[in-house]
C-alpha positions as CSV (number, residue, x, y, z in Angstrom):
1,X,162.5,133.2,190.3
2,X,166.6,133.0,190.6
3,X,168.0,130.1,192.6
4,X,171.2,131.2,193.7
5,X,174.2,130.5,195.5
6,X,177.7,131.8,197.1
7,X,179.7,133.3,193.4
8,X,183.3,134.5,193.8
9,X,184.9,136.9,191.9
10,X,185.8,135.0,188.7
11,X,182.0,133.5,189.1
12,X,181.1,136.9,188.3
13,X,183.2,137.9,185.8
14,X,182.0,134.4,183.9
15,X,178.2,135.3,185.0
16,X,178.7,138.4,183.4
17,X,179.7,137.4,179.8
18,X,177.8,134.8,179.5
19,X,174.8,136.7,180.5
20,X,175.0,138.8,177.9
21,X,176.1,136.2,175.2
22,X,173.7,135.9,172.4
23,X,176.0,133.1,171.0
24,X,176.4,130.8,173.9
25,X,172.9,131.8,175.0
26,X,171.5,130.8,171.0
27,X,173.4,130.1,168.3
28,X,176.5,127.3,169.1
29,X,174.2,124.5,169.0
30,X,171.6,125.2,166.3
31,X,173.8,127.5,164.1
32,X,175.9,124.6,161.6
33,X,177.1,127.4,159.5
34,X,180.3,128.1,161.3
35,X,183.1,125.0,161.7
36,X,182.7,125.7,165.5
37,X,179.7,125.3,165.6
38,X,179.9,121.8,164.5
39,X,182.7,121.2,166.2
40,X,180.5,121.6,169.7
41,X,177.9,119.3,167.8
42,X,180.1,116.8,167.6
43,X,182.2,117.1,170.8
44,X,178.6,116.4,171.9
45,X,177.6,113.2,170.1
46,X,181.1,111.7,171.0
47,X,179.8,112.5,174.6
48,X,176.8,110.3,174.4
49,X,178.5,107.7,172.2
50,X,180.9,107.2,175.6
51,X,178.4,107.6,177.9
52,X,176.0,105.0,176.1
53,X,178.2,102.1,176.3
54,X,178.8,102.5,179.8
55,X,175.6,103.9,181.3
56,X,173.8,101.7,184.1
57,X,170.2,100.2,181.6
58,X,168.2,102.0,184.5
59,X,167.8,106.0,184.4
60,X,166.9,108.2,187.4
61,X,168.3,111.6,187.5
62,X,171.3,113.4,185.8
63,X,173.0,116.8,186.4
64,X,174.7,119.0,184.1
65,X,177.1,121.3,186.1
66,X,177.5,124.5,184.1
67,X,174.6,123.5,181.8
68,X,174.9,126.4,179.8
69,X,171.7,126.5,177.0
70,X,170.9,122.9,178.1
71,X,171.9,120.8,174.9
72,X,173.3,118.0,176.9
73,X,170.4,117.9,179.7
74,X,168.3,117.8,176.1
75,X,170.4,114.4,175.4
76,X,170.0,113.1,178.9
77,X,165.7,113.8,178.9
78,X,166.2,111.8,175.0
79,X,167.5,108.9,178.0
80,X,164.5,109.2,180.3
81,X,166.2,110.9,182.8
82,X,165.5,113.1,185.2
83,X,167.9,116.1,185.0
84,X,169.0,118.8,187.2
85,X,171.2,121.9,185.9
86,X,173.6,124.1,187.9
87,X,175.0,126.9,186.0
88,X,176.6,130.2,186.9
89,X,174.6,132.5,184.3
90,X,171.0,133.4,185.0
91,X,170.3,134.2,181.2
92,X,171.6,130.5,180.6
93,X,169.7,128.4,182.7
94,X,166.4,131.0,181.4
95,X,167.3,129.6,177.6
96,X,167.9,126.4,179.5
97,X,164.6,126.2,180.7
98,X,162.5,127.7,177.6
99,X,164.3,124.8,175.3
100,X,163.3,121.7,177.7
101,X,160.1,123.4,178.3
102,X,160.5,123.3,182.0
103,X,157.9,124.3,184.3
104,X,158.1,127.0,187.0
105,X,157.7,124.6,189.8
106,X,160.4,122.1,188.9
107,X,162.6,125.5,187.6
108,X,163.0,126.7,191.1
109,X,163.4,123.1,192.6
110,X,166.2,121.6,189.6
111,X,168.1,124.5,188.2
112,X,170.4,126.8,190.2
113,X,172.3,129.8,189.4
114,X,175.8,129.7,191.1
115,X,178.7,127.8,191.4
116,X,179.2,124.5,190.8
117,X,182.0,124.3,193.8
118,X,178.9,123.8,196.1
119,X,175.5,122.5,194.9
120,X,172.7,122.0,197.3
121,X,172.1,118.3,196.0
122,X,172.5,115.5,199.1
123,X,175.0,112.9,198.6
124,X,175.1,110.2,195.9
125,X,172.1,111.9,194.1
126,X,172.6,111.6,190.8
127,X,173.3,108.6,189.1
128,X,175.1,110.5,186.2
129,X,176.6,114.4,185.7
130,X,178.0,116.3,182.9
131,X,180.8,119.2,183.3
132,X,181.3,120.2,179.6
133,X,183.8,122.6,179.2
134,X,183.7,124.3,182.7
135,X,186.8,123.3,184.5
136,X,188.9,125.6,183.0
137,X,187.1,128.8,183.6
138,X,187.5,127.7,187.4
139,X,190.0,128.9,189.8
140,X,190.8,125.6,191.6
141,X,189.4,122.0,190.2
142,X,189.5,119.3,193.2
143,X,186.9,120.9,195.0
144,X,184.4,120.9,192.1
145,X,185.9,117.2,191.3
146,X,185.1,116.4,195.0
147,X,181.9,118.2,194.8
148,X,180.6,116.0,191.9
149,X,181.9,113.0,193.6
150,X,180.2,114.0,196.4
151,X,176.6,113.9,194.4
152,X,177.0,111.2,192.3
153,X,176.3,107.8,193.2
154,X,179.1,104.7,193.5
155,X,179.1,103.5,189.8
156,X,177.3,106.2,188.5
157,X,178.8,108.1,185.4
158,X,180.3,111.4,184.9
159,X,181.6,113.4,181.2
160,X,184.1,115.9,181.3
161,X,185.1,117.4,178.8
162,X,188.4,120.7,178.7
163,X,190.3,121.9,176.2
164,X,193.4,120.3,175.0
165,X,196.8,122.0,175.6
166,X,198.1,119.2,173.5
167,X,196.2,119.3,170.6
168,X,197.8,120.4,167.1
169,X,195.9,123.5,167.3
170,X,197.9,124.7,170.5
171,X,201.4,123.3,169.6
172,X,202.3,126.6,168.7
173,X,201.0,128.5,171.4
174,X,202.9,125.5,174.2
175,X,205.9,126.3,172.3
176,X,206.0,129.6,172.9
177,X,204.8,129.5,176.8
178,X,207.5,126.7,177.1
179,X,210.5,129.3,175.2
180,X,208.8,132.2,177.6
181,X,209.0,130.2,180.9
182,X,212.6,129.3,179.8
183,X,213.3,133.4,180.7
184,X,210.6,133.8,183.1
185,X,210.3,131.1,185.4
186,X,207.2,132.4,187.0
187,X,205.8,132.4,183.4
188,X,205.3,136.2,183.9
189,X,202.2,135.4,185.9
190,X,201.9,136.7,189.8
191,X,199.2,134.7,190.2
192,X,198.7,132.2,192.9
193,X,199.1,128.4,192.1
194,X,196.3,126.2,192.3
195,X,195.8,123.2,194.3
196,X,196.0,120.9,191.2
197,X,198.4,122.8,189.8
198,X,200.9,121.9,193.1
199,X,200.0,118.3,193.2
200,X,199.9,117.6,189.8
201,X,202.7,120.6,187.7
202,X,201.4,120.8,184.5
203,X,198.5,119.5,184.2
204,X,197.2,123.4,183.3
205,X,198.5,126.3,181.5
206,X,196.2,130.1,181.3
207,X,195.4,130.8,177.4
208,X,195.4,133.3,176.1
209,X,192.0,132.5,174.2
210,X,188.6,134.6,174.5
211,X,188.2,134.7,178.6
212,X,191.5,135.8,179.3
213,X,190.9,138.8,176.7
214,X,188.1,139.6,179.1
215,X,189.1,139.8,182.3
216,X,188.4,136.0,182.7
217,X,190.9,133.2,183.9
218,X,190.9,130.1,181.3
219,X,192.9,127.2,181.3
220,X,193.7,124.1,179.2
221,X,194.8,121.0,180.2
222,X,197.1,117.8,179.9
223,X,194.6,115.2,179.4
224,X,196.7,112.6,180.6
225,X,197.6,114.4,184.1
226,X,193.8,115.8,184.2
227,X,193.3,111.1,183.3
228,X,195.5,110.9,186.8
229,X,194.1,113.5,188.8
230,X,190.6,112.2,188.4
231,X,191.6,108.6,189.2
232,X,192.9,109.7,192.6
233,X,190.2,111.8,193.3
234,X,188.0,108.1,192.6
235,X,187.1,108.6,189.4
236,X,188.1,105.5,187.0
237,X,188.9,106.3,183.1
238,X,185.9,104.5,181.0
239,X,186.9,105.8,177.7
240,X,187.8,109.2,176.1
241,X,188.4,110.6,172.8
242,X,189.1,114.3,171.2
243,X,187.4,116.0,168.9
244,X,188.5,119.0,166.6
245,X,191.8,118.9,164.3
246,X,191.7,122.7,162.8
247,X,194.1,123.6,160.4
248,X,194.1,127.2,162.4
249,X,196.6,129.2,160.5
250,X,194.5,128.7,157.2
251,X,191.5,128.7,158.7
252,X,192.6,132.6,159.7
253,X,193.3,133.4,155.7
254,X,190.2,131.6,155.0
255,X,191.9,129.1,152.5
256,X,189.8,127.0,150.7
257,X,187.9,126.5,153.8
258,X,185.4,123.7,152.6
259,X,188.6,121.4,151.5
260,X,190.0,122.5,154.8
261,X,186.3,121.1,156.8
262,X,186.7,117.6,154.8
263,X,190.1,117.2,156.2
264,X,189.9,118.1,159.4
265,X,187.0,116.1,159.6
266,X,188.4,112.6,158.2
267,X,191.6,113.5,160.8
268,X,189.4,113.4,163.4
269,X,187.3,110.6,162.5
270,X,190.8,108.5,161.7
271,X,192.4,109.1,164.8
272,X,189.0,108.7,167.1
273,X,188.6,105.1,165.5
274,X,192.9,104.8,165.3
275,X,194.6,104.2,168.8
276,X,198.1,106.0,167.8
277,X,200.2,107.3,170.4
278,X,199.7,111.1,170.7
279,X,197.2,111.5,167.5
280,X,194.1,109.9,169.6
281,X,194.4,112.6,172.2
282,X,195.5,115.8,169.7
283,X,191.8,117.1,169.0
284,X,191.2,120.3,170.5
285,X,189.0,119.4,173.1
286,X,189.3,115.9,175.0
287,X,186.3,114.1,176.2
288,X,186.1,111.5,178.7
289,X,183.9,109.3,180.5
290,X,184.3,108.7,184.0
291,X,182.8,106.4,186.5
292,X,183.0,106.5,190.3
293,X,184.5,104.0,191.9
């Protein structure tokens, strides 16, 4: 059976792709043949390294909004917790369910297809929730950042993780937007400016990465704005780290790409253990734990 709820547009054009993905659906978290691969392993121990220090001893229940295959609902059951999973692809939360080995019964009651702007969960719920790399396929952020407030208990604990328009793998391409918006100071773009985007200018840019090619809106994201817009929406910083430092010019000419692997990977490591202004947040994708205040 589907559980569904209200999807916009750009719910649908997401719903779409990822229904049909046979990578996101499969192969991102078992496949280690490919650096991105790994890359998502890792952004995902990271995860769980934050969340372990801070997490309350007791465990109830835990949501993953936009749980995708279920890898980090698969970390939270390894924490006897309860878990709950909201995501916008039917196919995803089916691969979701087949990997926890979920029955019908708690299927139709626990995981919903549909937005994650409004989940039919009562208030202060959950007593921790994961958003991994959702935010910036969504049109406007407070609401969702309000919404998982909304569900998540006082002190309970929340990981987000976006893309990082700071890392050294987008200097280039925040160069050139910056040189473009210098001629263009609507950026080229018609489109209408989001509510974070008002109260908080610059906290997102739209890539040009895989979801724009298809029809899709992405963004990436300031960490330390994203940092400030969470804390007024009463969500307190915990800790936060980024992971992925690719070399992606000679990764694209496929230059000694094993060498390249062992670099990246002691960069990452140096500057996740290192606190160095700029370096500890230039990983491709930031991490963070939050906790409700």
């Amino acid at each position: 059976m589907e559980n569904t709820v209200r999807q916009t547009a750009q719910d649908i054009s997401v719903s779409h792709h990822y229904d049909k993905s046979e990578k996101w659906n499969k192969e991102l978290y078992v496949d280690n043949n490919h650096f991105f691969n790994r890359l998502l392993v890792r952004r995902k121990e990271y995860s769980f390294k934050l969340f372990d220090r801070i997490a309350m001893p007791v465990s109830f229940r835990a949501i993953d909004l936009g749980c995708g295959p279920g890898a980090y609902l698969e970390e939270f059951t390894k924490r006897n917790y309860e878990v709950y999973g909201v995501d916008i692809s039917q196919e995803m939360l089916n691969t979701c369910a087949v990997r926890l080995k979920v029955d019908d019964e708690s299927f139709r009651k626990k995981f919903i297809c549909g937005s994650i702007e409004n989940v039919p969960f009562d208030d202060n719920y959950f007593d921790a929730a994961a958003c991994i790399g959702v935010l910036g396929l969504l049109i406007s952020d407070i609401k969702t950042i309000s919404e998982i407030r909304r569900i998540l208990m006082p002190g309970g604990v929340l990981l987000l993780t976006v893309e990082n328009m700071l890392s050294l793998s987008n200097l280039d391409f925040i160069l050139r937007h910056k040189i473009k918006s210098l001629f263009n100071k609507n950026g080229g773009s018609k489109k209408e400016i989001s509510e974070e985007e008002k109260a908080y200018p610059g906290i997102t840019i739209s890539s040009n990465w895989f979801p724009n090619q298809l029809g899709m809106n992405y963004k990436i994201y300031n960490p330390y704005k994203l940092i400030q817009l969470m804390n007024d929406q009463g969500f307190e910083l915990a800790g936060a780290v980024t992971a992925g430092h690719e070399f992606r010019i000679l990764r694209r000419l496929n230059i000694i790409p094993n060498i390249i692997d062992r670099i990246e990977l002691k960069l990452e490591k140096y500057f996740r253990l290192n606190k160095i202004p700029y370096f500890s947040y230039s990983g491709q994708f930031f991490v963070g734990a939050f906790i409700k205040k």
